[in-house]
DRENPA-3360 file (N, C-alpha, C; in nm, 2 decimals, always signed):
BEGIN
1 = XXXXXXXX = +10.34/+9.11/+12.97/+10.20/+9.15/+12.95/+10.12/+9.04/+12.90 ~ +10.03/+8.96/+12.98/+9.94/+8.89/+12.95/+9.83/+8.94/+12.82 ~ +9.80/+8.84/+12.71/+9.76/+8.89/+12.64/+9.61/+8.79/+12.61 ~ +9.53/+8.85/+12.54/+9.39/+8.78/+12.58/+9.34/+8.70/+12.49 ~ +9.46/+8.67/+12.36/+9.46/+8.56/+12.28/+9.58/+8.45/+12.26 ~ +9.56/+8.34/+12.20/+9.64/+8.25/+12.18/+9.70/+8.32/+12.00 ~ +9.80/+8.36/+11.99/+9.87/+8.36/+11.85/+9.81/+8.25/+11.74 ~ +9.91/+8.15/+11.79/+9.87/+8.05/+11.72/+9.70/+8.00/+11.65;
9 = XXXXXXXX = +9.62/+8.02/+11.77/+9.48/+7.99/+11.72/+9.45/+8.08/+11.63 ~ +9.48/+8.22/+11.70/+9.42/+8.34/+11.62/+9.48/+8.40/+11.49 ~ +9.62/+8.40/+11.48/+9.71/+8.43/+11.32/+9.72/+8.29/+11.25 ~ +9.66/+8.18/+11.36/+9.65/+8.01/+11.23/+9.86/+8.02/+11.21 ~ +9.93/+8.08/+11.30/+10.09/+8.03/+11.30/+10.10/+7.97/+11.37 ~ +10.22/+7.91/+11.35/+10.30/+7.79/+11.45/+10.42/+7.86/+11.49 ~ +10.42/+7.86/+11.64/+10.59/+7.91/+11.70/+10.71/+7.84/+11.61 ~ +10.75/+7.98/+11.64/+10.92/+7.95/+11.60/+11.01/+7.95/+11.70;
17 = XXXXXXXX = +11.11/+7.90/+11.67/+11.22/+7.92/+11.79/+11.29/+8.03/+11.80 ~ +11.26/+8.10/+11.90/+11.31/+8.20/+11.94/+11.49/+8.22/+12.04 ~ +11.49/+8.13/+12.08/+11.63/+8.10/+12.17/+11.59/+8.00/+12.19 ~ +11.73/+7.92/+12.28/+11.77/+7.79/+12.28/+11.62/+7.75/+12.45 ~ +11.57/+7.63/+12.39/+11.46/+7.63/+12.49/+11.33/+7.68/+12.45 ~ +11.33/+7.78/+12.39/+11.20/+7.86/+12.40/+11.13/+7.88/+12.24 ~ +11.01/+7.86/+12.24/+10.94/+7.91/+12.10/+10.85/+8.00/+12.13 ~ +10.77/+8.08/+12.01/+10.72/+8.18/+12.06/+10.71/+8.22/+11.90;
25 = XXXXXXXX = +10.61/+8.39/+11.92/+10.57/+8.42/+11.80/+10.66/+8.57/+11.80 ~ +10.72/+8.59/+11.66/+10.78/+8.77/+11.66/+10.69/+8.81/+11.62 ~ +10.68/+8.94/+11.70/+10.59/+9.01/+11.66/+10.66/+9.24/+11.65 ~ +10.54/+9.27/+11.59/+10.62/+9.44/+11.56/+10.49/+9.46/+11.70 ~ +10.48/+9.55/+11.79/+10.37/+9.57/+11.84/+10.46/+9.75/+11.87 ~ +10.32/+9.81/+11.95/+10.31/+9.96/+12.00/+10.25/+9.93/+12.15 ~ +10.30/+10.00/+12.24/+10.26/+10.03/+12.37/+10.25/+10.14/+12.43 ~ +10.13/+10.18/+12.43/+10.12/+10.35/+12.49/+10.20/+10.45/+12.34;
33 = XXXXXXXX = +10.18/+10.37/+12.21/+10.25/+10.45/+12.11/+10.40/+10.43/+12.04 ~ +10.45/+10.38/+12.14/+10.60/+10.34/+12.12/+10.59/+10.24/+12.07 ~ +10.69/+10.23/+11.92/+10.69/+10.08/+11.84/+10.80/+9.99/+11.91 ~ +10.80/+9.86/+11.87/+10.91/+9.83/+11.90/+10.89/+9.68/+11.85 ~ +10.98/+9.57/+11.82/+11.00/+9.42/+11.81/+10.99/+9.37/+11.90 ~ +10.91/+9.28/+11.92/+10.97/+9.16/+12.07/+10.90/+9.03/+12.04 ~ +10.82/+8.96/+12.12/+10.79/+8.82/+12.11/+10.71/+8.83/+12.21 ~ +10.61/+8.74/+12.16/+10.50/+8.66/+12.21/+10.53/+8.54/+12.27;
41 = XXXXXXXX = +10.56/+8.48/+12.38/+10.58/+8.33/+12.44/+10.42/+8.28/+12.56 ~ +10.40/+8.15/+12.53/+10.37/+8.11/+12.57/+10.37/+8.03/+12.73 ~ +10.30/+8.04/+12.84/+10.36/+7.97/+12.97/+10.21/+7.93/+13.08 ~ +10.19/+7.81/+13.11/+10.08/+7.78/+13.12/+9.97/+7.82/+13.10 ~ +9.92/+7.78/+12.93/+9.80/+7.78/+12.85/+9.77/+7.92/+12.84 ~ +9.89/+8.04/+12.87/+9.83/+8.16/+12.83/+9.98/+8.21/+12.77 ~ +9.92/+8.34/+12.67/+10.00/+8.41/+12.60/+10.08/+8.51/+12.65 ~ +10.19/+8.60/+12.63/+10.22/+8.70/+12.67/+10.33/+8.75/+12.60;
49 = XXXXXXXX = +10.32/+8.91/+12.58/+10.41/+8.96/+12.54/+10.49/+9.02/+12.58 ~ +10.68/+8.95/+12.60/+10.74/+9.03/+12.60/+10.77/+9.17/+12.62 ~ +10.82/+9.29/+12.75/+10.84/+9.37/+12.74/+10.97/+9.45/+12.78 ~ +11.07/+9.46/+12.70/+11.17/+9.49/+12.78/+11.18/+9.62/+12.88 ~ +11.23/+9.63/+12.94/+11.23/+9.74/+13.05/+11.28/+9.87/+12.98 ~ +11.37/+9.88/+12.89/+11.39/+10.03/+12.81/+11.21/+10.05/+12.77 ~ +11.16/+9.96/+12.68/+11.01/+10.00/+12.64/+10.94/+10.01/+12.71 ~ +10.93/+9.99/+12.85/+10.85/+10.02/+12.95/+10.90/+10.16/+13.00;
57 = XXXXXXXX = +10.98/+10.18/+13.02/+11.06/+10.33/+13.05/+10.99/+10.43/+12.93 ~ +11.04/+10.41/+12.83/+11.05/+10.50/+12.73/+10.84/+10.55/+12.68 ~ +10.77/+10.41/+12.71/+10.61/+10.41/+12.70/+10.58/+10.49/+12.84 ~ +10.62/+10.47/+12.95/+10.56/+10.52/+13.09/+10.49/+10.45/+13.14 ~ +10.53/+10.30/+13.13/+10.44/+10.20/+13.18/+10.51/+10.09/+13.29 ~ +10.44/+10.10/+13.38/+10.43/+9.97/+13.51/+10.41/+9.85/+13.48 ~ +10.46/+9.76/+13.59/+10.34/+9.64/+13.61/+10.22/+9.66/+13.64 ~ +10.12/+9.59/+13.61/+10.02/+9.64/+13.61/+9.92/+9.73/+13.56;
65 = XXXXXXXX = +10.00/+9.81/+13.48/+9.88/+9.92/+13.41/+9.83/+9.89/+13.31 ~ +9.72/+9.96/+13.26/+9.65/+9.95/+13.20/+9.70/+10.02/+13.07 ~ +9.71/+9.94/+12.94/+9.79/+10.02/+12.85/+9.74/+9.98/+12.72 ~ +9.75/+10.09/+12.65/+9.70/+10.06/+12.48/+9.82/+10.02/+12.40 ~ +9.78/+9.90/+12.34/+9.85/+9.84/+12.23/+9.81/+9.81/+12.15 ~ +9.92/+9.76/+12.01/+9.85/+9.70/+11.90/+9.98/+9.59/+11.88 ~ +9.95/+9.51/+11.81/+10.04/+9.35/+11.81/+9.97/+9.31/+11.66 ~ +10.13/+9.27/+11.60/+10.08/+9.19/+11.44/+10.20/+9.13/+11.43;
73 = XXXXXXX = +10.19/+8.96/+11.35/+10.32/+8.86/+11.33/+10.39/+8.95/+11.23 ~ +10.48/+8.95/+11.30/+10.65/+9.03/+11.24/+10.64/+9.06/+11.11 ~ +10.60/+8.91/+11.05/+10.64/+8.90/+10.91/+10.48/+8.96/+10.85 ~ +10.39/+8.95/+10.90/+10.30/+9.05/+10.82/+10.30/+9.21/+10.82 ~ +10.35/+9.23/+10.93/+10.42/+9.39/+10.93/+10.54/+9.46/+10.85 ~ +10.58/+9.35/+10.78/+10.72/+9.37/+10.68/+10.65/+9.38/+10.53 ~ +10.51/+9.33/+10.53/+10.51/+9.29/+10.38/+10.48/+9.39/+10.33;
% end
Protein backbone atom coordinates (compact mmCIF):
# COMPACT_ATOMS: atom_id res chain seq x y z
CA UNK A 1 0.00 0.00 0.00
CA UNK A 2 1.52 3.25 -1.19
CA UNK A 3 1.53 5.63 1.46
CA UNK A 4 1.37 9.58 1.05
CA UNK A 5 4.21 10.37 3.41
CA UNK A 6 7.92 9.88 3.78
CA UNK A 7 8.32 8.26 7.64
CA UNK A 8 11.43 9.49 8.01
CA UNK A 9 10.65 13.25 7.18
CA UNK A 10 7.46 13.04 8.95
CA UNK A 11 8.25 10.86 12.54
CA UNK A 12 12.10 12.85 12.13
CA UNK A 13 13.23 8.58 12.30
CA UNK A 14 15.85 7.01 10.59
CA UNK A 15 15.29 3.31 9.03
CA UNK A 16 16.23 0.44 10.69
CA UNK A 17 17.24 -2.78 9.31
CA UNK A 18 14.65 -4.77 8.92
CA UNK A 19 16.26 -8.06 6.98
CA UNK A 20 19.28 -8.69 5.35
CA UNK A 21 19.29 -5.88 2.34
CA UNK A 22 16.42 -3.95 3.43
CA UNK A 23 15.65 -0.93 5.92
CA UNK A 24 12.60 0.38 6.66
CA UNK A 25 10.37 1.76 9.53
CA UNK A 26 8.19 -0.87 12.14
CA UNK A 27 5.28 0.18 12.49
CA UNK A 28 1.66 -1.05 14.70
CA UNK A 29 -0.93 0.15 11.93
CA UNK A 30 -5.06 -0.89 11.43
CA UNK A 31 -6.55 -1.61 8.07
CA UNK A 32 -10.30 -1.60 7.60
CA UNK A 33 -9.97 -2.08 11.62
CA UNK A 34 -7.74 -4.94 11.88
CA UNK A 35 -4.49 -4.34 13.93
CA UNK A 36 -1.58 -5.73 13.08
CA UNK A 37 2.71 -5.13 12.94
CA UNK A 38 4.42 -4.84 9.68
CA UNK A 39 6.82 -2.29 8.05
CA UNK A 40 7.02 0.66 6.17
CA UNK A 41 9.87 0.31 3.26
CA UNK A 42 10.95 2.55 1.03
CA UNK A 43 11.38 2.00 -3.14
CA UNK A 44 11.81 4.78 -5.64
CA UNK A 45 11.42 7.97 -3.56
CA UNK A 46 8.02 6.69 -2.19
CA UNK A 47 6.80 5.01 0.96
CA UNK A 48 4.82 1.91 1.48
CA UNK A 49 3.33 -0.33 3.72
CA UNK A 50 3.74 -3.68 3.94
CA UNK A 51 0.65 -6.00 3.75
CA UNK A 52 0.64 -9.43 4.25
CA UNK A 53 -1.97 -11.44 2.50
CA UNK A 54 -3.55 -13.15 5.83
CA UNK A 55 -4.31 -9.10 6.79
CA UNK A 56 -5.66 -8.44 3.53
CA UNK A 57 -7.95 -11.53 3.86
CA UNK A 58 -8.88 -11.18 7.31
CA UNK A 59 -9.51 -6.78 6.64
CA UNK A 60 -11.53 -7.65 3.15
CA UNK A 61 -9.18 -5.78 1.17
CA UNK A 62 -7.81 -5.89 -2.55
CA UNK A 63 -5.29 -4.40 -4.64
CA UNK A 64 -6.41 -1.42 -5.19
CA UNK A 65 -9.09 -0.47 -2.75
CA UNK A 66 -9.67 2.12 -1.06
CA UNK A 67 -9.09 1.54 2.68
CA UNK A 68 -9.05 3.25 6.08
CA UNK A 69 -6.02 3.16 8.17
CA UNK A 70 -4.10 4.33 10.84
CA UNK A 71 0.00 3.85 11.10
CA UNK A 72 2.38 4.89 14.15
CA UNK A 73 6.38 3.94 14.70
CA UNK A 74 6.23 0.70 16.60
CA UNK A 75 8.01 1.98 19.34
CA UNK A 76 5.63 4.89 20.09
CA UNK A 77 2.76 2.54 20.10
CA UNK A 78 4.50 0.47 22.99
CA UNK A 79 5.12 3.41 25.18
Amino acid sequence: MELPFDPAVSWGTRPVPLWRGRKGHRVLATLNGISFEGFVVSRRRKSFLLVDADVKQEAGVAVGDIVGRTLVPASEGKK
